[in-house]
C-alpha positions as CSV (number, residue, x, y, z in Angstrom):
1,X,-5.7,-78.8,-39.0
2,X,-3.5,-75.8,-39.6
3,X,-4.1,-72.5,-37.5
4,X,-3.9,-70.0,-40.7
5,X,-4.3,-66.6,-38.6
6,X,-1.4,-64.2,-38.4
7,X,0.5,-64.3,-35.1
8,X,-1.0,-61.9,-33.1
9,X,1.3,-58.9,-31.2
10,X,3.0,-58.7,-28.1
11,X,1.3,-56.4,-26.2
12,X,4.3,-53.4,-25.4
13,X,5.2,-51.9,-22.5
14,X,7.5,-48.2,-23.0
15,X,9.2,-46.8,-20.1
16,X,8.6,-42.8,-19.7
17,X,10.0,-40.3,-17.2
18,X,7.8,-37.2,-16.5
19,X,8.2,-34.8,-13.9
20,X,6.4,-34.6,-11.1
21,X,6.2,-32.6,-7.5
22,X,6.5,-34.2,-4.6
23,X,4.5,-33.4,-1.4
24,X,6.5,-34.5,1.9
25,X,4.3,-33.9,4.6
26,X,5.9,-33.5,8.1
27,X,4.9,-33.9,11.7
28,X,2.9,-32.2,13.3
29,X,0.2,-32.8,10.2
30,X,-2.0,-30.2,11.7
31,X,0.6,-27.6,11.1
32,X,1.8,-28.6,7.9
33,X,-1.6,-29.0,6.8
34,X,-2.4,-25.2,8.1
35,X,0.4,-24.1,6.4
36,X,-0.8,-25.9,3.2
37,X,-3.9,-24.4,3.1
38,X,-2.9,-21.1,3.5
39,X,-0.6,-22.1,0.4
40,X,-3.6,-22.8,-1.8
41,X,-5.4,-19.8,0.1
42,X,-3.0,-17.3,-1.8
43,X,-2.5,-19.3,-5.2
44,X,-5.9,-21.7,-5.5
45,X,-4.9,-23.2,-8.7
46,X,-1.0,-24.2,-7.1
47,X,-1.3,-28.0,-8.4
48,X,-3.6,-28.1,-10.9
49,X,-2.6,-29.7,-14.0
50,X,0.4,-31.4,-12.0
51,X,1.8,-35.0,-11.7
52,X,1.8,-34.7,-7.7
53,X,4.0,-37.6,-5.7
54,X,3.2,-38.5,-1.9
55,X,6.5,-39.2,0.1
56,X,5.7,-40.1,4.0
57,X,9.4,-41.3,4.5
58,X,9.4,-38.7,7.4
59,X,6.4,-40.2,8.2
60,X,6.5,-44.1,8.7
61,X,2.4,-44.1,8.8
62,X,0.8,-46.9,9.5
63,X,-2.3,-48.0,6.7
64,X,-4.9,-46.2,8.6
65,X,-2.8,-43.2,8.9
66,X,-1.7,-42.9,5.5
67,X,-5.4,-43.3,4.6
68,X,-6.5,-40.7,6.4
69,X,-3.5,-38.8,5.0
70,X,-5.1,-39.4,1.3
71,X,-7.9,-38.5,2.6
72,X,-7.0,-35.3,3.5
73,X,-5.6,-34.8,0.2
74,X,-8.3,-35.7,-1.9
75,X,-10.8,-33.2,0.5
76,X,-8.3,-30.5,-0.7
77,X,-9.2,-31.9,-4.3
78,X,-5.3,-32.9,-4.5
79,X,-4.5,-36.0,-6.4
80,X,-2.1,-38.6,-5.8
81,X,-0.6,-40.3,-8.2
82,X,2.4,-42.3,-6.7
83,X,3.5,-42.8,-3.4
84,X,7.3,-43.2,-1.9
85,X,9.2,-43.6,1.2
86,X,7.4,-46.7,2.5
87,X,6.9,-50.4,1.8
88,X,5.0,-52.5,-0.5
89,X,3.2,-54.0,3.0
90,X,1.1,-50.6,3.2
91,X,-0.5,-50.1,-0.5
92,X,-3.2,-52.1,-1.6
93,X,-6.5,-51.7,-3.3
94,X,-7.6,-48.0,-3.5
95,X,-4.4,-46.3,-2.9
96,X,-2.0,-45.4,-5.3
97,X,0.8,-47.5,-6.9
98,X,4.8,-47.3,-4.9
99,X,7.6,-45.5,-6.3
100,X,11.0,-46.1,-6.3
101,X,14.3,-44.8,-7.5
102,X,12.9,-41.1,-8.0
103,X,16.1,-38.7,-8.8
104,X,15.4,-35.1,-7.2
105,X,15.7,-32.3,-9.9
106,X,14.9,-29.2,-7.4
107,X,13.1,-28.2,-4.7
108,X,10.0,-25.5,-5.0
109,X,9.6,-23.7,-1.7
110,X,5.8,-21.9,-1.5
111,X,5.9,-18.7,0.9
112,X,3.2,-19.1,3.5
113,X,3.1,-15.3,4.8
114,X,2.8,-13.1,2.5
115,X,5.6,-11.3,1.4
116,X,6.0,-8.4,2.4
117,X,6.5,-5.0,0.2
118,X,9.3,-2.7,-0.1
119,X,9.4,-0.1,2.0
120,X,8.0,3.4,0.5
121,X,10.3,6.1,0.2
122,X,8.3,8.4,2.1
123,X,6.1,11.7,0.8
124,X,7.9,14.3,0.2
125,X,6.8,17.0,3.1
126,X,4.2,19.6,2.1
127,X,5.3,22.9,1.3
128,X,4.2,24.9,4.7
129,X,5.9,28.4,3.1
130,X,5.9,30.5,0.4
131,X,8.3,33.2,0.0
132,X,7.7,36.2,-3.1
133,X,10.9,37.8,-3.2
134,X,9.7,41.1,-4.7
135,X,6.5,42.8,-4.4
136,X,2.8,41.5,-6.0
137,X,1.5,43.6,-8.6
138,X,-2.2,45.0,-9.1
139,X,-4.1,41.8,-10.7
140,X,-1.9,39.6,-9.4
141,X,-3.7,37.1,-7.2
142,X,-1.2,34.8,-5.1
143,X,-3.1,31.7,-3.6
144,X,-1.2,29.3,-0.9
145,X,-3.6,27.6,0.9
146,X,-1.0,25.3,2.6
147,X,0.7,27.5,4.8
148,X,2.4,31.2,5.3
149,X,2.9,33.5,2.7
150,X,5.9,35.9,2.8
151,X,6.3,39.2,0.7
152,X,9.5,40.9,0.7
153,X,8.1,43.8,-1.2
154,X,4.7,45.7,-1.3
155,X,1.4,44.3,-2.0
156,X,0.3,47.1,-4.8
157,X,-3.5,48.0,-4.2
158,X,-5.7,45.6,-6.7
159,X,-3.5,42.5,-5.6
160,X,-4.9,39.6,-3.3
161,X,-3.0,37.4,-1.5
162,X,-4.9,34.1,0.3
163,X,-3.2,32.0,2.9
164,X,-3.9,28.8,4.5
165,X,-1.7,30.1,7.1
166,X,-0.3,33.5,7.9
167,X,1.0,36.4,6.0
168,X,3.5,38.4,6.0
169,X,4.7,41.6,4.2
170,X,7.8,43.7,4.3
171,X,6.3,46.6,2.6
172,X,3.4,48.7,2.2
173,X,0.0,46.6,2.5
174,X,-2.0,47.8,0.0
175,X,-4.1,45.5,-1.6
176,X,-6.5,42.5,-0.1
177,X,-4.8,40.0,1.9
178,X,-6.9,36.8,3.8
179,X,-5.1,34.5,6.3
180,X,-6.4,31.4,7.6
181,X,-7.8,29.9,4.6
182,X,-7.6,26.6,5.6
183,X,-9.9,27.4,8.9
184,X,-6.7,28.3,11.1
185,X,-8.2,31.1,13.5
186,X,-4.3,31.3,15.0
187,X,-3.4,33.1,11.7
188,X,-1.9,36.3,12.0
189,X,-1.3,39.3,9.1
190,X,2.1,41.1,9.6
191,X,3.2,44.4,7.3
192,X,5.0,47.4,7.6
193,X,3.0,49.6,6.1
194,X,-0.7,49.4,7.0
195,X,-2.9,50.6,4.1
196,X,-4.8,47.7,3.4
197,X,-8.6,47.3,1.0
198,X,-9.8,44.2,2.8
199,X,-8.5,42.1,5.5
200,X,-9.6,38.7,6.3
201,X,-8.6,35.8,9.5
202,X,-10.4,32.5,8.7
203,X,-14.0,33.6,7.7
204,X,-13.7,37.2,8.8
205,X,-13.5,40.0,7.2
206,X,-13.5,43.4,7.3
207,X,-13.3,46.3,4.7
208,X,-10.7,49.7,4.6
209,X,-14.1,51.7,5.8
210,X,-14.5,49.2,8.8
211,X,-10.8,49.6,10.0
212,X,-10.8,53.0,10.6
213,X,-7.6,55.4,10.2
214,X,-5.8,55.3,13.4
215,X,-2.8,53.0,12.5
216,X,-2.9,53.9,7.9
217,X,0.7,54.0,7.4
218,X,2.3,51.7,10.5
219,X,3.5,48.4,11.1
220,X,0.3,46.5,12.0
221,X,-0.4,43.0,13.0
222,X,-3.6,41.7,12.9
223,X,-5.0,38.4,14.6
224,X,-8.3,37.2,16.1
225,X,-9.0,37.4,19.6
226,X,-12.7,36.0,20.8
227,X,-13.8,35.8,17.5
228,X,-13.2,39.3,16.4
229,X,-10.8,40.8,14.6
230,X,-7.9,42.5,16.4
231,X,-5.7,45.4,15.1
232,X,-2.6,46.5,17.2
233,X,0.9,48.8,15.8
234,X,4.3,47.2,15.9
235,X,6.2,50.4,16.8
């Protein structure tokens, strides 16, 4: 009797080269597997999606060890799909298949540490001075609260100057003028011709009515002493 049914296929077998990355784990494991955790610490997601190849050359395990080795992987949800660098004698039944004849293409080095940033240029230092080269008009209203104010003119009566710091004046004082904005009772108000409206240091003030006449027209400075406001000539 005569077998009529078409010859059936050879079943076919295609070679295929894919990349891959290779984990080579050295001794000690604790350290290298400190060092791989902190790896996937930073990046999480550093293997997923990836061929990943075991080579213990470096570390001739025995079968127990290099199932406790895949063990280790797989509880870091790493997969193994190949191993190399050992001997048909050690892979068996639940382990993966051995590799041979693997050509290098490059070596991927993940940073442990973090990097660490470029060093800042540093801040630009805070203005501690201002300097007004001529004199400040009535309405004008100079405000500095990060340090001294100097005027190398007047201060015209209606003009305000505020300071974080001290203040200086050249001229005639004849407008309003507070030091120690920024809650500096060492501030000190300096002019050379004392004919002020208001005066302040820190938070206190006093008025042209409060200061008397004794020292209108001198060089003055004026500071705080004991929490009061102190008034002394320059001559």
């Amino acid at each position: 009797m005569t077998d009529s049914s078409p010859p059936r296929r050879p079943v076919q077998l295609r070679g295929r080269a894919f990349k891959s990355l290779v984990l080579a784990p050295e001794t000690p494991l604790p350290d290298w597997f400190a060092d791989l955790d902190e790896a996937l610490k930073r990046t999480p997601t550093l293997f997923d999606g990836r061929a990943l190849i075991l080579d213990v050359a470096a570390l001739e395990p025995a079968a127990s060890d290099l199932d406790g080795l895949l063990a280790e992987l797989g509880s870091r949800r790493i997969r193994i799909l190949g191993i190399e660098g050992t001997t048909l004698s050690l892979l068996g039944p639940g382990r993966p298949p051995l590799l041979v004849q693997g050509r290098p293409l490059s070596t991927i080095e993940v940073p442990v540490q973090p990097e660490p940033e470029a060093p800042k240029a540093p801040p630009e230092p805070a203005t501690t001075s201002l300097t007004i080269e001529g004199s400040v008009r009535s309405g004008q209203s100079i405000v500095h609260p990060t340090g001294d104010v100097t005027v190398m003119g007047s201060v015209s009566s209606g003009a305000e100057i505020l300071a974080g710091g001290s203040i200086h004046v050249y001229g005639a004082l004849r407008g309003r003028a507070i030091a120690g904005a920024a809650r500096n009772p060492r501030a000190r108000i300096c002019c050379r011709k004392f004919e002020p409206e208001l005066l302040g240091i820190d938070r206190l003030v006093r008025t042209a009515e409060e200061m008397g006449n004794h020292l209108r027209g001198k060089p003055v400075q004026i500071w705080l002493d004991g929490g009061a406001i102190k008034f002394a000539s320059l001559d």
